[in-house]
Structure formats: C-alpha cells, structure tokens
C-alpha positions in Angstrom: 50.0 101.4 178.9 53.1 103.4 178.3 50.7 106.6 177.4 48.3 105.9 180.6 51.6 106.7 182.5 52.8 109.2 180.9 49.8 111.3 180.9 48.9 110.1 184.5 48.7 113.5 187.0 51.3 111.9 189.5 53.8 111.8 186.6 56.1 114.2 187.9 59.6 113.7 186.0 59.2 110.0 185.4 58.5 109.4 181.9 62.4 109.8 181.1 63.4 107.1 183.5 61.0 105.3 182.4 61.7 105.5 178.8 65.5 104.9 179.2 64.8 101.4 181.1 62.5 100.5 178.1 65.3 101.8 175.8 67.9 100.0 177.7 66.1 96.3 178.1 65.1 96.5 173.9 68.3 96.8 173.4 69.4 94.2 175.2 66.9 91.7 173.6 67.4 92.8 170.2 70.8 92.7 170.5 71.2 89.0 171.0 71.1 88.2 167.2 73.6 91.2 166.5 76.1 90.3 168.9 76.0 86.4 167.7 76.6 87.7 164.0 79.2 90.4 165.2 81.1 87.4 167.2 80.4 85.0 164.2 81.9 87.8 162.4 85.2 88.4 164.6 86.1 84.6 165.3 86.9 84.8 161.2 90.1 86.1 162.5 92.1 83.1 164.5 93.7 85.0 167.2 92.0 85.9 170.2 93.9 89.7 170.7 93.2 90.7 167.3 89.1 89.0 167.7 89.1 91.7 170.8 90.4 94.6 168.5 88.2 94.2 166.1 85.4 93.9 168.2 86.6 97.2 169.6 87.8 99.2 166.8 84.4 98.0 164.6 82.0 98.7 167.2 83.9 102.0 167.5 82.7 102.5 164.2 79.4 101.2 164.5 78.6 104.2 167.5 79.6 106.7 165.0 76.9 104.8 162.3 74.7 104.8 165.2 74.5 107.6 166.3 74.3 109.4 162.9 71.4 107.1 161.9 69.6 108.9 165.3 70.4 112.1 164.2 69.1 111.5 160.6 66.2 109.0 161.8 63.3 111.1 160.7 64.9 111.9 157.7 66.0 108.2 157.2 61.9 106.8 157.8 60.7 108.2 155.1 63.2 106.2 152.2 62.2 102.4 152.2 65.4 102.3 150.0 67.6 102.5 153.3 65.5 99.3 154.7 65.5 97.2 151.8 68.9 97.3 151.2 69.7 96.6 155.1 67.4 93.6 154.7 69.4 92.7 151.3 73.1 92.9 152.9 71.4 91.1 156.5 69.9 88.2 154.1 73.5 87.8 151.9 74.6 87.4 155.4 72.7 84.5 156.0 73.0 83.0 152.2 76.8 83.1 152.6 77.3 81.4 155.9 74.9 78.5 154.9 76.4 77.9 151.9 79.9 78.4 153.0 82.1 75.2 152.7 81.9 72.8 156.0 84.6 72.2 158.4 86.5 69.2 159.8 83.6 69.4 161.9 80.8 69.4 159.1 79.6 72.6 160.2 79.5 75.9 158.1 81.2 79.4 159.5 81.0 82.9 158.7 83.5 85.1 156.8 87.3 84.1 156.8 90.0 87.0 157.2 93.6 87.1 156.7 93.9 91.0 158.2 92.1 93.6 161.4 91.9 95.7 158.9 89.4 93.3 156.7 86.9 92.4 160.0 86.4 96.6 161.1 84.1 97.7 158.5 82.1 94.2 157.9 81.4 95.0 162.1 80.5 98.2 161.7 78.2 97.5 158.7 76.8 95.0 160.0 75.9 96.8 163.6 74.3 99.6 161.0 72.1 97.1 159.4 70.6 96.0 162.7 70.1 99.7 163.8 67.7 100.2 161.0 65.4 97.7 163.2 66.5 98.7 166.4 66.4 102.4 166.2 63.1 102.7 164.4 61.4 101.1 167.3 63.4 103.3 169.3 61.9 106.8 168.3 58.9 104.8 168.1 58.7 104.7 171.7 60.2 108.2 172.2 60.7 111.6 170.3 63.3 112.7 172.6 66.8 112.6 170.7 69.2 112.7 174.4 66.7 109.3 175.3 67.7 107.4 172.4 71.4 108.4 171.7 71.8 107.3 175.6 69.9 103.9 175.2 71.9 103.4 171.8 75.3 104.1 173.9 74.1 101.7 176.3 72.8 99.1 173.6 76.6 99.5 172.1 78.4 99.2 175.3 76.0 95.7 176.2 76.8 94.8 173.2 80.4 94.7 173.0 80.5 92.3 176.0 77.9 90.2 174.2 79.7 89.7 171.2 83.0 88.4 173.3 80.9 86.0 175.6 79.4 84.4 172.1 82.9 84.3 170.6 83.7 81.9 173.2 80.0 80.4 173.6 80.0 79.6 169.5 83.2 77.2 170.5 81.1 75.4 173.5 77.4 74.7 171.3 77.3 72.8 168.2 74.5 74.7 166.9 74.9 78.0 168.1 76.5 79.7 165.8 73.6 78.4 162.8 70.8 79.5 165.3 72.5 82.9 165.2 72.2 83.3 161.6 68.8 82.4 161.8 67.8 85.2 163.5 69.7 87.6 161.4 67.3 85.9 158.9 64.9 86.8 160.9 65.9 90.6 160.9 66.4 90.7 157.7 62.9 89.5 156.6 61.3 91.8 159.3 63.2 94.8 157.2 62.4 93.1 153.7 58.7 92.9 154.5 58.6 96.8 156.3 60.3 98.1 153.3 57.4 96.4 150.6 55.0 95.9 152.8 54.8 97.4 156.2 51.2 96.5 157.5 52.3 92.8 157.4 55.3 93.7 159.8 54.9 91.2 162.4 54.5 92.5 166.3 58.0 93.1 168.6 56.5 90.5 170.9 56.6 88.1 168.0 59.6 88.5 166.9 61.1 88.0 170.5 59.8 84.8 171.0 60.8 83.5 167.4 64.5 84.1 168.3 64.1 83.2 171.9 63.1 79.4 170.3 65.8 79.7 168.2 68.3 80.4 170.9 67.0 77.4 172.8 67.6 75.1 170.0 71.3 77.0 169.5 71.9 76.1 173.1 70.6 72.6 173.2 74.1 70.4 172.4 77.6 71.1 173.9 80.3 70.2 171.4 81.8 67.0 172.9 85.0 66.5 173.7 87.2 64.2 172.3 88.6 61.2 174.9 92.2 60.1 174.0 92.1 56.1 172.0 94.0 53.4 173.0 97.2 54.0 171.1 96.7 57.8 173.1 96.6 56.6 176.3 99.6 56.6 179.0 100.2 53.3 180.7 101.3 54.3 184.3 103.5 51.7 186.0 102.0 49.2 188.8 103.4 49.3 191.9 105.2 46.2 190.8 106.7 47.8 188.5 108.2 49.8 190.7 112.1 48.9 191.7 112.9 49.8 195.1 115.8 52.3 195.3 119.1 50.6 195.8 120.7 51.3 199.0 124.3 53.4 198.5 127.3 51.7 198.7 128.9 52.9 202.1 132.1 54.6 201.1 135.1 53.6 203.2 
C-alpha cells in the first residue's frame, strides 16, 4: 500500500509526511508496554519529585541511546548478539517482577531504590532494550535517517508523558501494573525469537492486538477503596444533643 503511494505520479513531496505520521502513531502503540515498565520502574522510588526526575534525567539518557542506535542501525542489524541480549535483560525484567516478594496488598512490584542516582540508568537501559524493536521496524519502513531520528524524538517526548500518566494509573488498577510486564514479555520473546529465528517473527499487527488484550485485562478492576469500620467512624451529635446557647447574664 505504502509503495503504491509512494511511487504513485501525483506523489509530489508527500511520502515524508506520510512516513513521519506512520513513524509517529508506531511509536505511540509500541510505546505503551515501555512506558508501563519505565513507570513501573520510577514508582520504585517513593516520592513523587524524585519519580519525575528520574523519568526526566533517564529518558534524557535513553534519547542519547536512541539516537545512537539510529545512527549505528545498519551496522547494529547485522549482529543478532545485540537482540538476544535485549531480549535476555527485557525477559529478567519480567522473571524479577513476578517473583519479587508480594505486598500488603498480595501483589508483586518492580525494582526498589533507595537513590535517583540508582533509577537513571535502569530507565535508560531499559528504553534502549525496547528500541531494538522499535527502531528496526522503523528503517524498515524508511531509509531516511532525519525521518526516523524525528519520529524517535517524537516517540521519546510521547513517551515521557506516558510513563507519568501510568505512574499514577498503576495506583488506580489492580492488575495493571502485571499486564505491563506481560507485554515486556512479550517484547522480549519477539526479540528472542528474531535473534534465533527470524522467519517465525510474528506480524506487527499481531503483536498489537496481543498487548491491546492484555491492556484490557490490566484495565479491568480499580483498586477499591477502603470505607472506615465501626470503631473508625465519627458519631455526629443529634440535634438533641445539641444544648441551646445560654443567654448572658445582663451586666448591671
């Protein structure tokens, strides 16, 4: 479809546009799973400023990764090495947040940090891991380096306000926060399999709808909210209860 266009003879400076608005809505699907693991990620830290900072100061990071992985893309194709072991870290990912210890809550979370300083790099790692999905479909779709460093600046900037509005979503649905490892799973066996095996890759379209199921499911239950007991509650006074004022003494 994409090549009828592009070829067409009333193509007259359109293929770019059309390109970066492909560029621009992959990104945005594929980075659903990344931004759930990159808030799942940040909320290890327990106040809210220094979730935001790292958020910043990793994805910061993570656009220098980036961007060097674009640069070095056709170079980077040709090693399955680079795949398999972004499948290896995505995957420990996934085996360390379900077998982490349970909560008051009986639900498992993602990594625990005591410092900024500890939450940066495991961002930026992680963003870099996803990339090796994200922009190989990306020069897929275009050879044009400016096109895919711009949908990859885009992708990052998305994805920074994604990550925040999970941060607070993951507190709101029960099972949220498992659905997004899930699909990090998912990821991580899509690279796993490219890097052994890459005629078995399953289709984008796939893919897609595998994660848009497990979203649904992640979305399905609101944490509930506890309602004060008995021994909690305030008694307000009946009206009975109430004295009338007494009237003042008239001073002489």
């Amino acid at each position: 479809m994409l090549d009828q266009i592009f070829n067409s003879p009333f193509n007259v400076g359109i293929e770019a546009p059309v390109v970066l608005l492909i560029l621009i809505a992959l990104e945005a699907v594929l980075s659903a799973d990344n931004a759930i693991a990159l808030a799942a990620i940040a909320s290890g830290l327990e106040d809210p400023k220094l979730q935001r900072n790292a958020l910043n100061l990793g994805l910061v990071g993570a656009y220098i990764l980036r961007i060097t992985l674009i640069l070095t893309a056709t170079w980077v194709v040709q090693f399955w090495q680079f795949e398999l072991l972004g499948a290896a870290y995505l995957l420990w990912l996934v085996f360390e947040h379900f077998t982490s210890e349970e909560d008051e809550e009986h639900q498992h979370h993602g990594p625990r940090f005591t410092s900024l300083w500890q939450a940066i790099p495991i961002i930026a790692v992680t963003d870099l891991a996803f990339s090796l999905d994200s922009v190989t479909t990306a020069i897929a779709i275009s050879d044009k380096t400016w096109l895919v460093i711009t949908g990859g600046t885009i992708g990052v900037i998305t994805l920074r306000f994604m990550a925040e509005l999970f941060i607070r979503w993951l507190k709101e649905y029960v099972h949220l926060e498992d659905a997004g490892y899930i699909t990090v799973g998912f990821v991580g066996l899509r690279l796993l399999v490219r890097a052994i095996k890459p005629e078995l890759v399953p289709p984008e379209w796939l893919m897609i709808a595998a994660i848009a199921l497990v979203f649904m499911w992640g979305f399905s239950k609101r944490t509930e909210v506890e309602l004060p007991t008995e021994d909690e509650k305030v008694e307000l006074p009946t009206d009975s209860e109430f004295k009338e004022p007494e009237e003042a003494t008239e001073v002489r």
